[in-house]
C-alpha positions, 0 to 999 in steps of 0.5 A: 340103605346102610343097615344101622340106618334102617327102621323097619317101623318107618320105611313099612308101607300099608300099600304092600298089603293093601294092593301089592309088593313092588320093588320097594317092597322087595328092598324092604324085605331084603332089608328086615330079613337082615335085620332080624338076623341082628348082623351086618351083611358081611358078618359071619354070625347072627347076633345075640338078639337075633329072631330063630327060625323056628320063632318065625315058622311058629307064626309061618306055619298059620298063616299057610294053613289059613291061606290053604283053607282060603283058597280062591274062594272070598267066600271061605275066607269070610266064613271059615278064615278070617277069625282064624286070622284076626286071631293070629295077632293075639298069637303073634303078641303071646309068642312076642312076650315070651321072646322078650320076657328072655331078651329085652333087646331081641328083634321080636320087638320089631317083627310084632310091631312090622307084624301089627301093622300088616296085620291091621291092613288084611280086610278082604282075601286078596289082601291077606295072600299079600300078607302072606306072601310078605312074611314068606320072603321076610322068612326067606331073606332071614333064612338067606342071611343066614336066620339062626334055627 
């Protein structure tokens, strides 16, 4: 798919989530990790509207400690993690507003409405490690195209 074609909107799937990542998935994530880093794959530099690093950790950084105090255990994350994690999304909207209250055409857009979306499908454990294995390679693809810090 050539990149001015790609919506990351339109090509999301729930199924990513809910079950697992599949190829699609990866093509996907492939993608958007371009994508937020608002250049083409043979450009030099990041776009004026690309998504940092660091605004991307931000966000990373939960997940991981939420996924670690998880474990294995249905159990905990039931009791202990998923408020944790409901409460995520309000975060995800703050750091979002504050990103675009700068730069109304930044690709933080189009990560919170991806992140919503995600988000909404996460209702047992297993789904939310595939929620967090999802961001991981959105953070890794950035970085790859060289996502600015």
């Amino acid at each position: 798919m050539a990149y001015d074609e790609f919506n990351p909107i339109h090509a999301f799937k729930t199924d990513w989530i809910t079950y697992k990542i599949d190829e699609t998935g990866i093509n996907y994530l492939d993608e958007f990790g371009l994508f937020l880093c608002d250049k083409k794959a043979e450009a030099d530099r990041t776009g004026n509207n690309a998504i940092t690093t660091s605004q991307l950790r931000n966000v990373f950084g939960e997940i991981k400690r939420i996924e670690m105090k998880a474990g294995d255990s249905e159990d905990v994350w039931e009791k202990d993690c998923k408020q944790s994690f409901l409460l995520l999304r309000p975060k995800i909207a703050y750091n979002a507003a504050r990103v675009l209250s700068k730069s109304r055409n930044s690709k933080m857009k189009e990560l919170k409405q991806v992140l919503d979306m995600a988000h909404k499908q996460v209702k047992t454990l297993s789904s939310f490690k595939n929620f967090s294995h999802f961001f991981e390679a959105i953070l890794a693809y950035h970085k790859a195209y060289g996502g600015r810090d």
